[in-house]
C-alpha positions as CSV (number, residue, x, y, z in Angstrom):
1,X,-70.6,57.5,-34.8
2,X,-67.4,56.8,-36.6
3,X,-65.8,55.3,-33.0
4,X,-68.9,52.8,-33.3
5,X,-68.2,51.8,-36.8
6,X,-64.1,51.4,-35.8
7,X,-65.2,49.2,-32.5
8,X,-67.8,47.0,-34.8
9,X,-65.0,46.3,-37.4
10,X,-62.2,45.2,-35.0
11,X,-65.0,43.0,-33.3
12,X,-65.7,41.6,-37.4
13,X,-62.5,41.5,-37.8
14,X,-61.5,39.9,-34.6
15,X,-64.1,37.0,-35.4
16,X,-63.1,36.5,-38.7
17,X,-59.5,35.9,-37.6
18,X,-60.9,33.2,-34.7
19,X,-62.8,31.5,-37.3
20,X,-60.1,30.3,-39.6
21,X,-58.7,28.7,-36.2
22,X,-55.4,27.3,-37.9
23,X,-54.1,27.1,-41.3
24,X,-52.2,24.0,-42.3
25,X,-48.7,25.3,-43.7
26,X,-46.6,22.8,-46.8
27,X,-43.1,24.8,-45.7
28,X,-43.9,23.1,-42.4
29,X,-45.1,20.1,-43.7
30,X,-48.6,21.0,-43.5
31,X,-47.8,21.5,-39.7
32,X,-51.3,23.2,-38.3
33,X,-50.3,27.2,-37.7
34,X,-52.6,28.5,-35.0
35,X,-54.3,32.1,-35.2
36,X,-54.7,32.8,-31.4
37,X,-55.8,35.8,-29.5
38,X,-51.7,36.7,-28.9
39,X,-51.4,37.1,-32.2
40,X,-54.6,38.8,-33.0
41,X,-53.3,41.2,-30.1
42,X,-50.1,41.5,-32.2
43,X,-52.2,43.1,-35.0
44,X,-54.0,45.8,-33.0
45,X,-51.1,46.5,-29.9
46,X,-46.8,46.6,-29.5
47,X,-44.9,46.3,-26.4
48,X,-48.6,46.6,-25.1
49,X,-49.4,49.5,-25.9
50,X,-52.2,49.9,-29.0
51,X,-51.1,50.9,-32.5
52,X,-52.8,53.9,-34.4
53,X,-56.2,53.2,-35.3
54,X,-55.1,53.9,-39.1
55,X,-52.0,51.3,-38.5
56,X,-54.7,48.1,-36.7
57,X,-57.0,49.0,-39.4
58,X,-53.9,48.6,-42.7
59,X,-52.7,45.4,-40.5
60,X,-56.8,44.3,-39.6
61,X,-57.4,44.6,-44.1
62,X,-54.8,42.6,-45.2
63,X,-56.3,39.1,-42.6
64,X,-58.0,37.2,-45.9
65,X,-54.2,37.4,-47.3
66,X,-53.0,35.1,-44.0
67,X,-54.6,31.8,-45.3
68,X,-53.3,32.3,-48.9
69,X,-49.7,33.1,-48.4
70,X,-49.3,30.1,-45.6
71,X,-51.6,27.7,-47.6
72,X,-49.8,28.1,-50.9
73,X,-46.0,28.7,-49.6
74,X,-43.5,25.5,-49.4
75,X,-40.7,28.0,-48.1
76,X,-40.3,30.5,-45.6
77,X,-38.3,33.5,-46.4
78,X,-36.3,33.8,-43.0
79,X,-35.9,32.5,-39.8
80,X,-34.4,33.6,-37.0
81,X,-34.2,32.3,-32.8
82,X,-34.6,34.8,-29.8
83,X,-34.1,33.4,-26.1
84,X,-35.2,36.3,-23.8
85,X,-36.0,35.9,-20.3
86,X,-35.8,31.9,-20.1
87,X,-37.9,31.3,-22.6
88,X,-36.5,29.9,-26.6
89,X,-38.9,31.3,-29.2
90,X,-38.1,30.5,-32.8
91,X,-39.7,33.1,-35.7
92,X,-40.4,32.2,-39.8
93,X,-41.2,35.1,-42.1
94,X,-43.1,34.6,-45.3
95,X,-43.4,37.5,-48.0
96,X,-46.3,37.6,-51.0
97,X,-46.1,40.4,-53.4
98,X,-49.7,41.2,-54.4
99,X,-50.7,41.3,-57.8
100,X,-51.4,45.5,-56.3
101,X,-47.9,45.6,-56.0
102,X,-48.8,45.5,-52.0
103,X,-45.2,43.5,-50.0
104,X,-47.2,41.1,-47.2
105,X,-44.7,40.3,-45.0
106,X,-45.9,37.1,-42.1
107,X,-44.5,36.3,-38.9
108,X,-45.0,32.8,-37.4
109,X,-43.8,32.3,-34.0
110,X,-42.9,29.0,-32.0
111,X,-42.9,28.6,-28.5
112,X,-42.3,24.8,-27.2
113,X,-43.4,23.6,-30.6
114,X,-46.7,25.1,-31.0
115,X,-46.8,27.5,-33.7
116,X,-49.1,30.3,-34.2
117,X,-49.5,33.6,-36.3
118,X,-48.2,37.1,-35.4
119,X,-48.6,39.6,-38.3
């Protein structure tokens, strides 16, 4: 029973992330950030391999945050550029301290000038 209630939350939560579809970000001047399945993946898997079920569920929780903190930010707090295997990627973080004294830390990611989310 409690495998069926995990599998019906990642599927809830899953659709809620695919509904937002993009947030438009003001520290990118209102540049659309996309919520895609990779980074969806990024919240339940690492290198591939799938995260604790206590570790997607603390990352799955804290989705309703996403639109607030890229909605309401006009600065990133770093930014960094990787170039692995051929291929440029450039990364923004963005931090939130909650008023529950809970530290949201973002990742966006760019590839070829599309950004999208990975949390």
């Amino acid at each position: 029973m409690e495998d069926e209630y995990y599998k019906e939350f990642i599927r809830k939560s899953k659709d809620y992330y695919k509904n937002i579809g993009y947030i438009e970000c003001p520290a990118f001047n209102n540049e659309r950030i996309y919520l895609t399945n990779r980074g969806f993946n990024h919240l339940i898997k690492k290198d591939r391999k799938y995260r604790s079920k206590v570790e997607q569920i603390r990352r799955l929780v804290l989705i309703p945050y996403i639109v607030d903190i890229l909605k309401n930010n006009s600065n990133y707090n770093t930014y960094r550029i990787t170039n692995r295997e051929n291929s440029i990627a450039s990364f923004w973080s963005f931090k939130k301290k909650s008023t529950i004294e809970l530290l949201l830390l973002l990742f966006v990611r760019s590839i070829k000038n599309l950004k999208y989310l990975l949390v």
